[in-house]
N, C-alpha and C positions, 0 to 999 in steps of 0.2 A: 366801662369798656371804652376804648380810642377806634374812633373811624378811624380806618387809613384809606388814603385815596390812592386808587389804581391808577399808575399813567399807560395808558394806551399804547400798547406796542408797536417799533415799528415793524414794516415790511425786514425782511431778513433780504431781497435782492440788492437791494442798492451797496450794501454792507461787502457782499458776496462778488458785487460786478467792481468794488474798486480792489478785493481781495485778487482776482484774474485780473484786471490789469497792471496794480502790481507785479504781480507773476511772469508779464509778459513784459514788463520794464524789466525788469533781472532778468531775465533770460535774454532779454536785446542788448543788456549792457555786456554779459557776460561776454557775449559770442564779439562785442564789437569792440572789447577792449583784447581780445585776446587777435582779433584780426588787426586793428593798430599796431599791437606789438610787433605783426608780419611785415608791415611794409617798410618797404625801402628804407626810409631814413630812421628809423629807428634798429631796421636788421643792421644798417650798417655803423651803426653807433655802436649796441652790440658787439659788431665782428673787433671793433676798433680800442674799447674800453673796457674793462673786465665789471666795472661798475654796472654798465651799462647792461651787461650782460649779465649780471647778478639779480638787475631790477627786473630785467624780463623773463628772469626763470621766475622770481616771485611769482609775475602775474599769471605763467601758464601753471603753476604748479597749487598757486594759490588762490588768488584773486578769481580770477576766468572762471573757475572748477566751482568754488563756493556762490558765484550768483550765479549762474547756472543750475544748482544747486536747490539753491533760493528760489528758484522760479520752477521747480518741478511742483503740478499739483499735489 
């Protein structure tokens, strides 16, 4: 017969507590890249450039939605 040695488990909080803050990075990135999108010089880029205005439906349609997403427990 083989000993095997048990390693001592750890706590499951710490594990847990970087899982929620994760969660709360994505969801703070989510909400503040889709608020960037809004302001000013970027809406007005936007109004001005069709590119620009392609990259920022990306980000509400895509990007915004999925870390937000991300960050639901």
């Amino acid at each position: 017969m083989s000993a095997s040695v048990s390693s001592p488990r750890r706590p499951a909080e710490p594990a847990a507590g970087r899982a929620a803050g994760r969660r709360q990075l994505f969801t703070a990135g989510g909400v503040a890249v889709i608020a960037i999108c809004l302001l000013p010089p970027v809406e007005t880029l936007s109004l001005r450039y069709v590119v620009a205005e392609s990259i920022q439906f990306m980000v509400f349609a895509m990007v915004g939605p999925a870390l937000i997403a991300l960050g639901a427990p």
